[in-house]
N, CA, C and O of each residue as an XYZ file, in Angstrom:
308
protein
N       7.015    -15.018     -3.988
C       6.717    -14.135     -5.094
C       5.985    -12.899     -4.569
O       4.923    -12.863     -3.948
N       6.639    -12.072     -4.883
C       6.088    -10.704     -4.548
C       4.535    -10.010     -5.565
O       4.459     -9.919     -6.790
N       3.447     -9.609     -4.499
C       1.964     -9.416     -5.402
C       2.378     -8.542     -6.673
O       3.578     -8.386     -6.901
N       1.710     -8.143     -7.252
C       2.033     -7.426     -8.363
C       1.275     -6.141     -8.245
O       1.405     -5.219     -9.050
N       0.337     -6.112     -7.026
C      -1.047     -5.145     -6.551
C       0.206     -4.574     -5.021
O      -0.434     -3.866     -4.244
N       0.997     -4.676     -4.775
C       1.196     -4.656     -3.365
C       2.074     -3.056     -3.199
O       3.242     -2.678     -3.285
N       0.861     -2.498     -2.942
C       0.885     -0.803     -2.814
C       2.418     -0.624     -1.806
O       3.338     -0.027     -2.365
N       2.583     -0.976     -0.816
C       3.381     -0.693      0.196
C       5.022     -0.728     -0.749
O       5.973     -0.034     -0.390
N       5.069     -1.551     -1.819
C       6.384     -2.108     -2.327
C       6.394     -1.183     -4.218
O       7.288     -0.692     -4.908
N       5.266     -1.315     -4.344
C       5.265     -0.911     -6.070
C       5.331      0.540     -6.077
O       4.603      1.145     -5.290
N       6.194      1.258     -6.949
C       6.160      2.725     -6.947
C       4.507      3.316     -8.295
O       4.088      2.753     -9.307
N       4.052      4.608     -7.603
C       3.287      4.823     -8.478
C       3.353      4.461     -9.495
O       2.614      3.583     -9.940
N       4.342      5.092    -10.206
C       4.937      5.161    -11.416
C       4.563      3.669    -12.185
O       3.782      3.422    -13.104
N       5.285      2.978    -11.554
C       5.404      1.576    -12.154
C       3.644      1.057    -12.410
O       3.227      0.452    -13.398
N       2.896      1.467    -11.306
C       1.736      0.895    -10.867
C       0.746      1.603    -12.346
O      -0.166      1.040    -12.952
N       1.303      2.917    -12.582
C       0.207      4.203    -13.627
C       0.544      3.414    -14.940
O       0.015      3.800    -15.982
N       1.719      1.911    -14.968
C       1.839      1.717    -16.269
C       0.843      0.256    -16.591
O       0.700     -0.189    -17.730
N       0.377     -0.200    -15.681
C      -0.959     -1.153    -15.806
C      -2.448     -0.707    -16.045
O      -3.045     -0.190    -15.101
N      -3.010     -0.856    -17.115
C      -3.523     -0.054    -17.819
C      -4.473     -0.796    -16.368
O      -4.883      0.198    -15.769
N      -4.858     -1.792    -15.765
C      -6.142     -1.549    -15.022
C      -5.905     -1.119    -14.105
O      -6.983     -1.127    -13.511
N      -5.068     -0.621    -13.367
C      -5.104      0.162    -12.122
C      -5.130      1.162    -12.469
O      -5.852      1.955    -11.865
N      -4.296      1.639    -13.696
C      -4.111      3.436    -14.060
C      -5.661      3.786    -14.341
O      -6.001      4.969    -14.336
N      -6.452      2.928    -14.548
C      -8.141      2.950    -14.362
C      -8.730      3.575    -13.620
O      -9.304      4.663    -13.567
N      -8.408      2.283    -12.691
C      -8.924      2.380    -11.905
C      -8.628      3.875    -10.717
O      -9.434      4.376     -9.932
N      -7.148      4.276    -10.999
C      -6.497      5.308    -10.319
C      -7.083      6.430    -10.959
O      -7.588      7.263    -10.206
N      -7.137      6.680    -12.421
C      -8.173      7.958    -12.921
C      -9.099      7.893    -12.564
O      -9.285      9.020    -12.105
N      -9.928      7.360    -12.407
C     -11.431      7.137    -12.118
C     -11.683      7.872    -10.816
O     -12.556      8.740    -10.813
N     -11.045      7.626     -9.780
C     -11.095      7.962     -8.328
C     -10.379      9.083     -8.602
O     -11.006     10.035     -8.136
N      -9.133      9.531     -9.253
C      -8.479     10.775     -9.151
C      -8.419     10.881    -10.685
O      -7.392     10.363    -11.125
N      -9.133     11.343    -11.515
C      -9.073     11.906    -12.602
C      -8.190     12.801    -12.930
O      -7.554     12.358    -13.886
N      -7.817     13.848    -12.624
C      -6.654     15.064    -12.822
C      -5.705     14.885    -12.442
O      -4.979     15.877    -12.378
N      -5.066     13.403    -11.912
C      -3.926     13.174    -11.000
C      -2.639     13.277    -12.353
O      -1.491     13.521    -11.981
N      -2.864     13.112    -13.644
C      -1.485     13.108    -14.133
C      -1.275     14.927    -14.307
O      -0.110     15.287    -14.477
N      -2.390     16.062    -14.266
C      -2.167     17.054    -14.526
C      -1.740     17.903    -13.100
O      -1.286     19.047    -13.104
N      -1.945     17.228    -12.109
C      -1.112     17.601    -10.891
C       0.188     17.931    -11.062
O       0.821     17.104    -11.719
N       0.893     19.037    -10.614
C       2.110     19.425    -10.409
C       2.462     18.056     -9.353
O       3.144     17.171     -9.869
N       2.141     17.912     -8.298
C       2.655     16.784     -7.616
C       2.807     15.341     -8.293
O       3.497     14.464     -7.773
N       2.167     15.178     -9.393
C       2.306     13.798     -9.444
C       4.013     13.463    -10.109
O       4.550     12.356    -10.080
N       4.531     14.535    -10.589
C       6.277     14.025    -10.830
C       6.738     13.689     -9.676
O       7.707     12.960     -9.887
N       6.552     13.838     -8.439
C       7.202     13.642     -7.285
C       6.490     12.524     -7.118
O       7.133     11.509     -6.850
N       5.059     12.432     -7.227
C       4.367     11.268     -6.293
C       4.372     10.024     -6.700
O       4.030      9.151     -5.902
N       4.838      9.616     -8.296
C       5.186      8.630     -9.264
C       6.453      8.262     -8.321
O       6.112      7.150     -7.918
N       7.543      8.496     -7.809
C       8.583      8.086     -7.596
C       8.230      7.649     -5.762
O       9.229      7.393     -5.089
N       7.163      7.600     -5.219
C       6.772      7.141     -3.788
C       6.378      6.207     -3.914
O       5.613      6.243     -4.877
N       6.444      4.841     -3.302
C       5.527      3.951     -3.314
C       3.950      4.419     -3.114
O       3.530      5.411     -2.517
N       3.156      3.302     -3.863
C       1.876      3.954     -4.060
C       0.867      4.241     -2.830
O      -0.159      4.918     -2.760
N       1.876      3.108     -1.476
C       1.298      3.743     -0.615
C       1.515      4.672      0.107
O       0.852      4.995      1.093
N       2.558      5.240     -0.358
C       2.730      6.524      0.203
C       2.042      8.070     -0.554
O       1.528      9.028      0.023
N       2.289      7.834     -2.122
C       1.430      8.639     -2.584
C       0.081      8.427     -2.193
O      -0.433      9.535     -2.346
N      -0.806      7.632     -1.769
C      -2.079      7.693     -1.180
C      -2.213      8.280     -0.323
O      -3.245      8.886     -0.037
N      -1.124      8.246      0.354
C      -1.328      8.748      2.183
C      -1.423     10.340      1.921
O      -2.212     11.154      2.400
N      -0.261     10.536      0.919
C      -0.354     12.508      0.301
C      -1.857     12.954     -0.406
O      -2.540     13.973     -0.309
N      -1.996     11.879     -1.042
C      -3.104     12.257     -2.062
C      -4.810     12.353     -0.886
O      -5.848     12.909     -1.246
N      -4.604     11.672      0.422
C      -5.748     11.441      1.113
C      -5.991     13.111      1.541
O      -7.065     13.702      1.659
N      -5.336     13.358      1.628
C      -5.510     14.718      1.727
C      -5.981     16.037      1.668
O      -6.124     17.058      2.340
N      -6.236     15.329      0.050
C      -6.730     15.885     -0.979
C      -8.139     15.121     -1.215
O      -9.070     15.920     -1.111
N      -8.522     13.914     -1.478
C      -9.300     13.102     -1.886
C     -10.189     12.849     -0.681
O     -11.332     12.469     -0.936
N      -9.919     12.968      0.319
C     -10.482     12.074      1.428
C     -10.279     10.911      1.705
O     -10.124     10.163      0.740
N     -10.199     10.320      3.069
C     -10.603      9.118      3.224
C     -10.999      7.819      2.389
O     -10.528      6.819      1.847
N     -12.226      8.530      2.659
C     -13.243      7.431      1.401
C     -12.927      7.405      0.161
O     -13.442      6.472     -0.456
N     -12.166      8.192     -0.517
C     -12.049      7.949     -1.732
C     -10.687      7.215     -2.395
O     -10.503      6.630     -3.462
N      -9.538      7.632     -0.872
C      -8.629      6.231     -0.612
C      -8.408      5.383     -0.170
O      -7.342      4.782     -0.299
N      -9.563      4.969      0.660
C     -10.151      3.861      0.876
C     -10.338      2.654     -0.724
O      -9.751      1.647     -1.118
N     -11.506      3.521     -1.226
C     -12.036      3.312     -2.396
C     -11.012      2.842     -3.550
O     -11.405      2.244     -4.552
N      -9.505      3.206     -3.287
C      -8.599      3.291     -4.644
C      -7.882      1.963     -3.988
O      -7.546      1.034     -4.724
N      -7.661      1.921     -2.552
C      -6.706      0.682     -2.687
C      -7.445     -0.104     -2.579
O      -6.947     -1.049     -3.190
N      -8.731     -0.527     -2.046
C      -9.482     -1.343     -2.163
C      -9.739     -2.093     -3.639
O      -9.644     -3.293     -3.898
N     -10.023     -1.211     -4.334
C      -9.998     -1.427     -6.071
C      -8.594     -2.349     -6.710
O      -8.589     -3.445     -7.269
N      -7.517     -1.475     -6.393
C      -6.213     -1.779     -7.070
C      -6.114     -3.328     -6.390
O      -5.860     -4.415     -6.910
N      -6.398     -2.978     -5.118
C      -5.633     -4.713     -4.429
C      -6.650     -5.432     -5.162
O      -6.016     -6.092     -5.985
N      -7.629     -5.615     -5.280
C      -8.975     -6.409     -5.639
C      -8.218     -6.930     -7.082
O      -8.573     -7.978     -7.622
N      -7.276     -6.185     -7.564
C      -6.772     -6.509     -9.283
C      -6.284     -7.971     -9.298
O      -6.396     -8.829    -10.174
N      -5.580     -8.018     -7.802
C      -4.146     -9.233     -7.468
C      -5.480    -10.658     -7.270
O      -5.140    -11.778     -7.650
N      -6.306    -10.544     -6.926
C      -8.166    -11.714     -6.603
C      -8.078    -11.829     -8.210
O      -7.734    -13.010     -8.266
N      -8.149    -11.437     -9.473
C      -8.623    -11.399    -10.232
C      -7.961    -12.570    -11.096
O      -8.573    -13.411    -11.754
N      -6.083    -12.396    -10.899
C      -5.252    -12.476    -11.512
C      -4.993    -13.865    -10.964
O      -4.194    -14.581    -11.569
N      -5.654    -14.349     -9.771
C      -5.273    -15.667     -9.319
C      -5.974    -16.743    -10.024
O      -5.746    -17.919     -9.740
């Protein structure tokens, strides 16, 4: 069974429609749905939109987001 948290495989998109990660994903990136990039970055897996978005955010603060999101899949067990 495939995680339901597993950034490398889930596209943003899919991921922005779980209300606790899309949380947890505003929280750390607040303005991310008013980004011109995020129509493109919804259709990347989420770990690839991280890797774009680190960019922007820093490190630590995508550190901070997948750390959070994976922590969802601990919760759910």
């Amino acid at each position: 069974m495939t995680a339901r948290y597993d950034l490398a495989k889930i596209k943003l998109g899919k991921l922005m429609t779980d209300p606790d990660a899309e949380g947890i994903i505003l929280d750390v990136i607040p303005d991310l749905k008013a980004s011109p990039t995020y129509l493109v970055a919804r259709t990347l897996t989420a770990s690839a939109a991280l890797k774009l978005a680190e960019a922007q955010i820093g490190a630590e603060k995508a550190s901070e987001l997948r750390r959070r999101v994976e922590a969802l899949e601990a919760l759910e067990a």
